[in-house]
TIDOZA-317650 format. One record per residue (C-alpha): residue in three letters; x, y, z. Coordinates in steps of 0.001 Angstrom, whole numbers, padded with zeros to 6 digits, always signed. Layout:
residues N
alaXYZ
...
END
This chain:
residues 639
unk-021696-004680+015038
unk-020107-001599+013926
unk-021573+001893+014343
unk-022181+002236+010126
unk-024034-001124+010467
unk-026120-000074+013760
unk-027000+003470+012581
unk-028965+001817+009802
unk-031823+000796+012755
unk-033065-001572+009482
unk-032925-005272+007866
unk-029990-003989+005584
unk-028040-003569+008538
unk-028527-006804+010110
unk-028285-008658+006501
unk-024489-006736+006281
unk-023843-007498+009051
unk-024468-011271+008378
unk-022756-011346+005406
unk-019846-009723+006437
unk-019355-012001+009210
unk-019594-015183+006873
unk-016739-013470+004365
unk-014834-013326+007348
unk-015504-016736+008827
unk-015343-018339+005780
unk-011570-017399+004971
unk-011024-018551+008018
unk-012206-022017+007468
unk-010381-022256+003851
unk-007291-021296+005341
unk-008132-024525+008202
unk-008053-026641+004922
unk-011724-027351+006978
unk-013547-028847+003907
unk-010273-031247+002981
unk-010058-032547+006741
unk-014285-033243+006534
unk-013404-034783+003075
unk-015272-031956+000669
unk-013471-031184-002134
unk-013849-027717-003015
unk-012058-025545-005875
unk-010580-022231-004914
unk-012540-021326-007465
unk-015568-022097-005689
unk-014417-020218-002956
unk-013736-016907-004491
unk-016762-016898-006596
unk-018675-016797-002761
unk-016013-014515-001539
unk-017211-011600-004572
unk-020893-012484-004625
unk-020517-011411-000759
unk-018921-008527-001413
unk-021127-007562-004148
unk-023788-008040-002325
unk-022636-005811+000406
unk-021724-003059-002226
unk-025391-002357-003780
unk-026926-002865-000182
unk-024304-000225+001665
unk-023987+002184-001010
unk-025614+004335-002941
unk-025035+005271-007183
unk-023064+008583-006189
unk-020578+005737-003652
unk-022288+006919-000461
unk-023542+004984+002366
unk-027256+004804+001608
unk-029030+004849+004964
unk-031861+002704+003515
unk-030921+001491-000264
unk-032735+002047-002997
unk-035603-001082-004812
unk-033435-001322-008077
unk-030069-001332-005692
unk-031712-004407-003782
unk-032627-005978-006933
unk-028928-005953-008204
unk-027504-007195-004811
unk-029855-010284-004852
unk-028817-010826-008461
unk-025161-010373-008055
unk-026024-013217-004749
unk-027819-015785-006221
unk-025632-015913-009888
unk-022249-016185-007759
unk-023614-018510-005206
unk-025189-020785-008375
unk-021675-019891-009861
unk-019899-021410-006791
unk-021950-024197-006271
unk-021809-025867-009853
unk-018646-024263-010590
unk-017294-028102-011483
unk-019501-028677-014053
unk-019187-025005-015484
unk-015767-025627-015636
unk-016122-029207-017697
unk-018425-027610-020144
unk-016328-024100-020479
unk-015155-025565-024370
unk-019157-025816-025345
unk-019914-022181-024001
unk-023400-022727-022375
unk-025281-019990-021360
unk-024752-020176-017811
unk-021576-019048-018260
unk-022509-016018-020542
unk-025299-015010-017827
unk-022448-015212-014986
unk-019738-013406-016530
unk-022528-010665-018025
unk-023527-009975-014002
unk-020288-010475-013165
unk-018507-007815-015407
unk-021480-005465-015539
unk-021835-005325-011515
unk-018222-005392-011194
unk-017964-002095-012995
unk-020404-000315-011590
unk-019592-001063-007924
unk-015643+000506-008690
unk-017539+003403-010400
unk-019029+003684-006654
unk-016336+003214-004494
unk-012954+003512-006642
unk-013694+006061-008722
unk-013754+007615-012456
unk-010411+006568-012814
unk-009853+002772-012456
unk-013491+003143-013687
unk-012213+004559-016941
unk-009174+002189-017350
unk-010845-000939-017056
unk-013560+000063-019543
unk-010695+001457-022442
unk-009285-002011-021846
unk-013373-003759-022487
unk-013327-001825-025546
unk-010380-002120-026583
unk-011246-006097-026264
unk-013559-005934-028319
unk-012257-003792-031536
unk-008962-005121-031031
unk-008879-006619-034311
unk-009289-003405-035850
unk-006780-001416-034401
unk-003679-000598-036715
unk-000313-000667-035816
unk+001753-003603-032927
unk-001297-003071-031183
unk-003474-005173-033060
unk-005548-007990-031073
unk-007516-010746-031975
unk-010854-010740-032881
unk-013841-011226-029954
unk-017326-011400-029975
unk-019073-009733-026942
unk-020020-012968-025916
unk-016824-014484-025827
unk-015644-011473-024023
unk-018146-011627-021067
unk-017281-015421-020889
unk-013381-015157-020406
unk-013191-011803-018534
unk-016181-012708-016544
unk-015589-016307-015465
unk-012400-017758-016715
unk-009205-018637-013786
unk-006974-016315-015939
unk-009304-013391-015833
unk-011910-012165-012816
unk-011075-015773-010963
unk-006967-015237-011029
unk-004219-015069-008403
unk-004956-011216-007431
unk-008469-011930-006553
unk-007174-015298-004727
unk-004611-013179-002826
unk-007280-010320-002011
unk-009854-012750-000550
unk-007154-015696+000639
unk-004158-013975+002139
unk-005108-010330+002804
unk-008404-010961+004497
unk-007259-012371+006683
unk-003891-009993+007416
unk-007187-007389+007880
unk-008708-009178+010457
unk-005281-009373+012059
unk-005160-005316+012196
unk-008950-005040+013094
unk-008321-007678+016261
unk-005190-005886+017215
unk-006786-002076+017191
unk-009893-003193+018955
unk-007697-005061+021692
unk-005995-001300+021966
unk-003127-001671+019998
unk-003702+001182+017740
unk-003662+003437+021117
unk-000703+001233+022121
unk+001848+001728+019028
unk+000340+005942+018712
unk+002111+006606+022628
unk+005376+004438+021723
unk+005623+006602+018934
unk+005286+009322+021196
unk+007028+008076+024201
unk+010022+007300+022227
unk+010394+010710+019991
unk+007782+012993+021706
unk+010740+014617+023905
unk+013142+015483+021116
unk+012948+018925+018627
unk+010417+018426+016201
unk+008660+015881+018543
unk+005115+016136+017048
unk+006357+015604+013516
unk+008541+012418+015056
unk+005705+010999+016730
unk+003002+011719+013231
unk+006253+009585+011210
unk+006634+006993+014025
unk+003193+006314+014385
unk+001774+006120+010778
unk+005077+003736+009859
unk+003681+001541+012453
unk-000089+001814+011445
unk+000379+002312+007908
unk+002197-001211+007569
unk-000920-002890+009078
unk-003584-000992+007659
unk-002460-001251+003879
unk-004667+001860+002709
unk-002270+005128+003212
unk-005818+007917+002976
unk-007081+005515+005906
unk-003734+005924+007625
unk-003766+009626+007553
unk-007896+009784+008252
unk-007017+007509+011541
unk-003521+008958+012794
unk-004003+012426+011058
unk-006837+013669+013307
unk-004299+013257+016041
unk-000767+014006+014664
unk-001625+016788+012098
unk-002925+019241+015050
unk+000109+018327+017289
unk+002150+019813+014772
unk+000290+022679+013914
unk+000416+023124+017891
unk+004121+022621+017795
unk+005110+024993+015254
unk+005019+022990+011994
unk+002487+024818+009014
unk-000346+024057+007952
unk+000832+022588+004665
unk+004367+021224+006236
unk+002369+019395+008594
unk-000155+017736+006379
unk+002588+017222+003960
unk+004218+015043+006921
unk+000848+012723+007837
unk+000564+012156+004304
unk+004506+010949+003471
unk+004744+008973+006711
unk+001652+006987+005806
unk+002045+006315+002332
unk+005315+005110+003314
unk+003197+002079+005294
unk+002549+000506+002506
unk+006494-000086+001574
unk+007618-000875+005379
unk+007566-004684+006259
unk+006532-006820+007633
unk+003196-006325+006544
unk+003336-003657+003725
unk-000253-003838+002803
unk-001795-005935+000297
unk+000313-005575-002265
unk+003179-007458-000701
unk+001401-010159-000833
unk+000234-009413-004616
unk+003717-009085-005773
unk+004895-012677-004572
unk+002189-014021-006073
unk+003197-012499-009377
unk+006844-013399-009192
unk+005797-017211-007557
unk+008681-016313-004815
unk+008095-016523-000694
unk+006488-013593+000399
unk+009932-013545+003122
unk+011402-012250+000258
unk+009695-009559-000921
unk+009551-008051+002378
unk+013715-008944+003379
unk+014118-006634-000009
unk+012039-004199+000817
unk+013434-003295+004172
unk+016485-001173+003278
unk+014353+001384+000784
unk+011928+001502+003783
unk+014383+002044+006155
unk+016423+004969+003719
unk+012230+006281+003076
unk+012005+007131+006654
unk+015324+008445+007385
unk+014836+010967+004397
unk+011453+011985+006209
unk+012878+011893+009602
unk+015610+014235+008777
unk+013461+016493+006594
unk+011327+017072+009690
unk+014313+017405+012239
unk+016166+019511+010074
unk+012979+021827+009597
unk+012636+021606+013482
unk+015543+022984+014312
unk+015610+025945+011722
unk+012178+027051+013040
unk+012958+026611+016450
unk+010478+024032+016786
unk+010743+022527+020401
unk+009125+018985+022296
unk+005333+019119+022448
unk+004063+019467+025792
unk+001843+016167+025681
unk+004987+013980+025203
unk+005063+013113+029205
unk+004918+009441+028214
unk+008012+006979+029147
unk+008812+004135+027571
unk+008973+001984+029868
unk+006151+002702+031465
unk+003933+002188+028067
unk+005835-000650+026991
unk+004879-001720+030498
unk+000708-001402+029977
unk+001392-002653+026210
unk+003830-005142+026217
unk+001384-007593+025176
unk+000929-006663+021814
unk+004548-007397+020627
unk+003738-011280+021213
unk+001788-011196+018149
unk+004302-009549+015894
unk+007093-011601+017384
unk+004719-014636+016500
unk+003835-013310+012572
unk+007784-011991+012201
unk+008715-016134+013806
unk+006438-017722+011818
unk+007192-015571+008641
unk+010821-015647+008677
unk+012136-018693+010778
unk+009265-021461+010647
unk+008584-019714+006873
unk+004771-021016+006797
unk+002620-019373+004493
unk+001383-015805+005151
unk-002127-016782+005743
unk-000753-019223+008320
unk+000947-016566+010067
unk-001678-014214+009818
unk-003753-017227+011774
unk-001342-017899+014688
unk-000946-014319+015220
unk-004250-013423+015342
unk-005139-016109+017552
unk-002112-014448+019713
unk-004069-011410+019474
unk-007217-013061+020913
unk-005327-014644+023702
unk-003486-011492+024826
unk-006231-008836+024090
unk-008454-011138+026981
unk-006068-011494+028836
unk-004939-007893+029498
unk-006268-004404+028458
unk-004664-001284+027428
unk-005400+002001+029146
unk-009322+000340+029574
unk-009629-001203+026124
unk-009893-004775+026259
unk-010821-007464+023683
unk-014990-008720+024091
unk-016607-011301+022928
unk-018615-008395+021732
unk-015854-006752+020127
unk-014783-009609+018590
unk-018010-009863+016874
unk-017608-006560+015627
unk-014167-007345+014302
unk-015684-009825+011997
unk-018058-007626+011098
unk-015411-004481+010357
unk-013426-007282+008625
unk-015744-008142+005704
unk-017070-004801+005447
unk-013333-003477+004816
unk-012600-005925+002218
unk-015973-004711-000066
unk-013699-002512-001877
unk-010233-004322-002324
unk-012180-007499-003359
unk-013983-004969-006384
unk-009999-003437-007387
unk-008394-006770-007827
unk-011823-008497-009582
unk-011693-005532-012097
unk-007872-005476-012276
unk-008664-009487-012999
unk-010551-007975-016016
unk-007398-005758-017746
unk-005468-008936-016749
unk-008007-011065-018599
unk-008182-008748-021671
unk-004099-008792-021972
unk-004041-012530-022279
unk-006954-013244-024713
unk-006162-010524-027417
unk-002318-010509-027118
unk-001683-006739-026018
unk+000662-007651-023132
unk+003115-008301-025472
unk+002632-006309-027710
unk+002389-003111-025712
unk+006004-004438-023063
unk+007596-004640-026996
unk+006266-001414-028162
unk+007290+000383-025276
unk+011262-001136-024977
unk+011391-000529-028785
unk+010637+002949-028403
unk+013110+003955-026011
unk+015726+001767-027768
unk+018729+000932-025561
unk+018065+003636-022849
unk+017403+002234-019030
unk+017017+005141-017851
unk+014705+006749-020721
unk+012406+003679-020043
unk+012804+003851-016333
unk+011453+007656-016427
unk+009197+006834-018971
unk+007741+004146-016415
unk+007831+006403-013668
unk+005620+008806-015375
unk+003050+005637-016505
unk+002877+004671-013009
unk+002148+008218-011265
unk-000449+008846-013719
unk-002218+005463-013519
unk-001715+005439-009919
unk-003950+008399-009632
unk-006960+008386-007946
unk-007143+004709-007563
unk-006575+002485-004462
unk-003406+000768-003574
unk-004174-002881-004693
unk-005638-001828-007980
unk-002551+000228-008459
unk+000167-002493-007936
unk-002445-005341-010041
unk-002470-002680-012550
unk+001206-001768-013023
unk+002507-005242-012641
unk+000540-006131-016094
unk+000964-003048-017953
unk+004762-001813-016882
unk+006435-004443-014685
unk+007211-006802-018316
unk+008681-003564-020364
unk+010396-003123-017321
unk+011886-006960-017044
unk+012508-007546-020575
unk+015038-004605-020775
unk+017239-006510-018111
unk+015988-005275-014956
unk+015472-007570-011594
unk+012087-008759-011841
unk+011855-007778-008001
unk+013692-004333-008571
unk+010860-003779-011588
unk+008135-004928-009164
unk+009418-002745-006458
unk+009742+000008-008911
unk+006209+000209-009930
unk+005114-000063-006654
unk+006943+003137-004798
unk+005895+005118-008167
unk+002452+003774-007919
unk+002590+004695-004225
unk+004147+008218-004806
unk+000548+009427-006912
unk-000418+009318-003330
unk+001443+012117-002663
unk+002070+013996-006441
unk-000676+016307-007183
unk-003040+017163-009182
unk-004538+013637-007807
unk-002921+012989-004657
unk-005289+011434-002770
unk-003475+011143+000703
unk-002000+014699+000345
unk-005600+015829-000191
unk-007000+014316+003268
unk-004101+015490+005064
unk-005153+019113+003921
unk-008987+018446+004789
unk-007563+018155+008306
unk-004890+020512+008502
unk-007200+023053+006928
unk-004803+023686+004445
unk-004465+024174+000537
unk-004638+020726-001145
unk-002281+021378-003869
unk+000085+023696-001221
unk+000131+020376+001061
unk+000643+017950-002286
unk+003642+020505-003368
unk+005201+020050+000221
unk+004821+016539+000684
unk+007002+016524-002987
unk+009312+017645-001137
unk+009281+016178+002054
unk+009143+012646+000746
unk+011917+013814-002333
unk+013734+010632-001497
unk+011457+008089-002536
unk+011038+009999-006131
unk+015146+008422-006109
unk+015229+005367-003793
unk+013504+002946-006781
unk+016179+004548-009051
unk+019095+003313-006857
unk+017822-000007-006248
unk+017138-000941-009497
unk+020372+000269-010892
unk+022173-001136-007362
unk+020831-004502-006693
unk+022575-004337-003518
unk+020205-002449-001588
unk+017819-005450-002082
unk+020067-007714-001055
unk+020765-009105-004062
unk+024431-009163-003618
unk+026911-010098-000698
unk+026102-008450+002895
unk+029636-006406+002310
unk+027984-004627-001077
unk+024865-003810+000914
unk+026337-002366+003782
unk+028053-000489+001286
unk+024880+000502-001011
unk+023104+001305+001963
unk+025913+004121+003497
unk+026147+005516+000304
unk+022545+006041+000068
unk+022128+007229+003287
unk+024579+009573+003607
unk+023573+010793-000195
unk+020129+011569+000933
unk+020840+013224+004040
unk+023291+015698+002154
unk+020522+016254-000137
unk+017744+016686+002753
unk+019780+019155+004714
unk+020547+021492+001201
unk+016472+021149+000651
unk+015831+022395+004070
unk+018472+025143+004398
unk+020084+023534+007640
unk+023272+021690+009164
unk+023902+022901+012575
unk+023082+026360+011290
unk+020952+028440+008448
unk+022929+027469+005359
unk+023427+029827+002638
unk+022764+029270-001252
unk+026373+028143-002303
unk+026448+025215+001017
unk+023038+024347-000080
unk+023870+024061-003595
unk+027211+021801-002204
unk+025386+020067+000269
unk+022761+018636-002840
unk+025702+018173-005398
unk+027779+016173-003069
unk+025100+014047-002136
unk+023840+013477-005821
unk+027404+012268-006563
unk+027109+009776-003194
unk+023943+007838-004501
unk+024708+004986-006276
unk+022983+005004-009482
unk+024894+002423-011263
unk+023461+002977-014349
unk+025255+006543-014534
unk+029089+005402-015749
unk+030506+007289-012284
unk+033312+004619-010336
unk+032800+003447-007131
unk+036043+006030-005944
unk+033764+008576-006840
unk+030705+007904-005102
unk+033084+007172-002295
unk+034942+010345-002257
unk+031791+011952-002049
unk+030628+010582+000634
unk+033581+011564+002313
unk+033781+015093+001313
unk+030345+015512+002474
unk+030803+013780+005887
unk+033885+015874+006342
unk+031515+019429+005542
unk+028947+018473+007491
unk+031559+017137+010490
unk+032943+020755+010077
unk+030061+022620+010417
unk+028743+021080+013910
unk+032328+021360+014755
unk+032037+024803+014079
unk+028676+025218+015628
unk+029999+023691+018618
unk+033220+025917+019625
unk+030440+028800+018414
unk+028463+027887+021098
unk+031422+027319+023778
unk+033214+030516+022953
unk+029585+032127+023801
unk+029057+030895+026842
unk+032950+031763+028044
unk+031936+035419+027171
END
């Protein structure tokens, strides 16, 4: 049982604790196919209506009206719980016949989807926040005076009845595929992290991180980069990244030399930056193939070269800075290798069973998620890691951690079900993907920035499911309907969505890097800006350069790829001031010119020759200046 749960000392913890573990167990047994081999049929439906009365349930009893765990909740908070329980679990038990009589409209239905969308909202006012609060409810409104609004945007008429009904019950609304992928796929890729951090892999992956780039200039920052890449892709939620690996990395680097805002900036790029890196990427990997209907192999193969350019535009922002402040190798980096590798090996089995049975055998996610896990279990009891060793007490409490993880994705995607709901039933989908191409005419680019914009904003604030559910029905079409790759649109939205993570005035992972670091939030936003510049340009290259998703041969990739690389770390050394030596204005200026003419923006009418020449006219300046550097240093030392 986990420490929230025991600290309670009360019923509510036990009852949490219960539920929790059935959430949990019950994904489990879907994803067995255990009611088709015991011949029960059972609707996924069915299943997802228990799957949100759980979590529900667990929301009301845990938390308090102001989102704060309530110690001991209050009557009217127990009241609402047992509601939200018994109407979903009625819900999922007659669910067939609610379904055949949907047409007639009884008033089952209309007392379901009235709990359903009225606890629903409250429980993201708790835990998500104003914000998705706020969008979800313009979109109820709208919903319902949508008839009466002038102009394209103009909806069909709906009683409040009708509304509750559809948004509140129908498969196309609260019941749809994000929902299905929160409580189906990502569960279960959440009790996959929670096995493998309470087995010690958490500990594990934090010294390989620091074993393999603790000893180098700039060490601390290498290891905070390392580390959260590793972490982040598990843990999907990038403020939970920095809250876990920030308490460690953040002081490191103030130790080391880094600033206060530099090195909060650093914890908070490196784990937003999770959430893009395969093979996991958080939930809303798993989201987006649902939404195209494509393997989720996919998504992930074309995310891996913007996730790998990502990190090298951090990693050389943070070596570059290293070396101009004379930052050295922390002293706690006296870890080899080898010798972790040597007390961990044990948890690459896992990943080398997901990545085989992702990627080669190409079973389903959730199938993957299984095996591995269960590779997990196996190695965790069969050896420990520096004294942590899977229990069957601490596998208890994974279940446990599990459910009570999921409360508040399972909320985002039910209430981004909702805005889902209310585009398909009045119409505004299409109207608003044709008002906004009409408006910027013929212009990619104007819509592309225009999107950007759209997608930092709503992104603010708000959690990174909800962001990408969000995005995908509001921008994603506009986006795909002016000729872009539905992937490269998808992808898009999602590293803008990610970046309000790190844009002030809201950025939420920025902001918990400064609690730590001590340091002003919107100083520590401001850096992160600008240590993370690269991903502000990486969605604009790969939508304009297909390439770098591998849409095209492996000889244009390999060639969209140098280009990009080599244009960002021109640009990253002119931000920082540094190649081989304090550069002045005019190299700086060069350094970010040259590599602005490198990056392949095919949208911009510039010839391949001339992204090429770039490249090498920036290779040969920065070639010159460690050459330079380097007889410098010789001619020193002969003196």
């Amino acid at each position: 049982m986990s420490k929230a749960i025991r600290e309670r000392g009360n019923w509510v913890g036990w009852v949490v604790a219960a539920l929790a573990t059935v959430m949990c167990v019950a994904c489990i047994l879907w994803n067995l196919e255990v009611h088709t081999r015991i011949g029960v049929a059972v609707l996924r439906q069915q299943y997802m209506a228990l799957q949100l009365g759980l979590a529900l349930t667990i929301a009301f009893l845990r938390f308090d009206p102001r989102g704060q765990p309530a110690t001991r909740p209050w009557l009217f908070d127990v009241a609402i719980a047992a509601t939200c329980f018994g109407t979903l679990i009625y819900a999922a038990a007659d669910f067939v016949w609610l379904l055949q009589e949907q047409f007639y409209r009884p008033w089952q239905i209309t007392l379901i989807g009235t709990v359903v969308v009225l606890a629903v909202m409250e429980s993201i006012r708790r835990r998500a926040g104003l914000m998705l609060f706020s969008i979800v409810a313009v979109f109820l409104v709208y919903a319902l005076f949508a008839d009466k609004v002038p102009g394209r945007l103009v909806g069909r008429e709906l009683s409040p009845i009708r509304l509750v009904d559809y948004v509140g019950f129908d498969s196309s609304a609260v019941f749809s595929s994000p929902l299905a992928v929160g409580t189906i796929t990502v569960l279960l890729f959440v009790f996959f992290g929670q096995l493998l951090f309470a087995a010690g892999g958490g500990a594990f992956f934090t010294d390989l991180a620091m074993a393999a780039t603790g000893r180098s200039r700039g060490g601390s920052a290498k290891i905070a980069v390392t580390g959260s890449a590793l972490f982040g892709s598990i843990s999907g939620s990038a403020v939970s990244n920095v809250a876990t690996t920030g308490v460690i990395t953040i002081p490191l680097m103030q130790r080391g030399g880094y600033t206060r805002e530099d090195a909060g900036a650093i914890e908070a790029v490196a784990s937003t930056g999770g959430q893009l890196t395969p093979p996991i990427m958080g939930a809303a990997a798993f989201l987006m193939a649902e939404f195209l209907d494509i393997p989720y192999a996919t998504v992930a193969g074309a995310a891996l070269v913007p996730a790998i350019l990502y990190y090298l535009g951090v990693f050389m922002q943070v070596d570059l800075i290293a070396a101009r402040d004379g930052i050295a190798a922390p002293e706690e980096s006296a870890l080899g290798v080898r010798k972790v590798l040597a007390e961990g090996w044990h948890f690459l089995v896992p990943f080398a069973v997901l990545l085989y049975a992702l990627f080669w055998v190409r079973l389903d996610p959730e199938d993957s998620a299984l095996f591995a896990s269960l590779a997990i279990v196996a190695a965790g009891f069969a050896r420990g890691y520096r004294g942590t060793r899977l229990t069957l007490r601490t596998l208890g409490r994974v279940f446990v951690d599990t459910g009570t993880s999921m409360v508040d994705l399972i909320l985002v995607v039910a209430a981004a079900g909702f805005v889902i709901g209310v585009l398909n039933i009045t119409g505004l989908g299409f109207a608003l993907t044709l008002l906004l191409v009409d408006s910027v005419g013929t212009s990619l680019v104007l819509l592309l920035l225009i999107s950007a914009v759209v997608c930092i904003i709503l992104g603010m604030g708000m959690p990174t499911s909800g962001v990408y559910v969000l995005l995908a029905a509001l921008v994603a079409p506009s986006l795909v309907e002016a000729g872009v790759e539905p992937i490269s649109a998808h992808l898009f939205i999602l590293y803008f969505g990610m970046m309000s993570m790190i844009t002030p005035p809201v950025a939420l992972a920025a902001f918990a890097a400064a609690t730590i670091s001590k340091a002003g939030p919107l100083a520590t936003g401001l850096a992160a800006m600008r240590v993370g510049w690269a991903a502000f340009i990486l969605p604009f290259c790969f939508v304009s350069t297909p390439a770098l998703l591998f849409a095209g041969g492996l000889q244009e990739t390999v060639i969209a790829a140098c280009l990009t690389a080599i244009g960002i770390a021109a640009v990253t050394a002119g931000i920082a001031g540094y190649w081989g030596r304090q550069l002045r204005l005019a190299l700086r200026v060069c350094f970010v010119v040259l590599g602005a003419l490198t990056l392949p923006l095919g949208f911009v009418a510039v010839p391949l020759a001339v992204h090429l020449v770039a490249a090498g006219a920036t290779l040969t300046l920065g070639l010159g200046l460690l050459i330079h550097k380097s007889r410098s240093k010789l001619d020193g030392q002969l003196t």
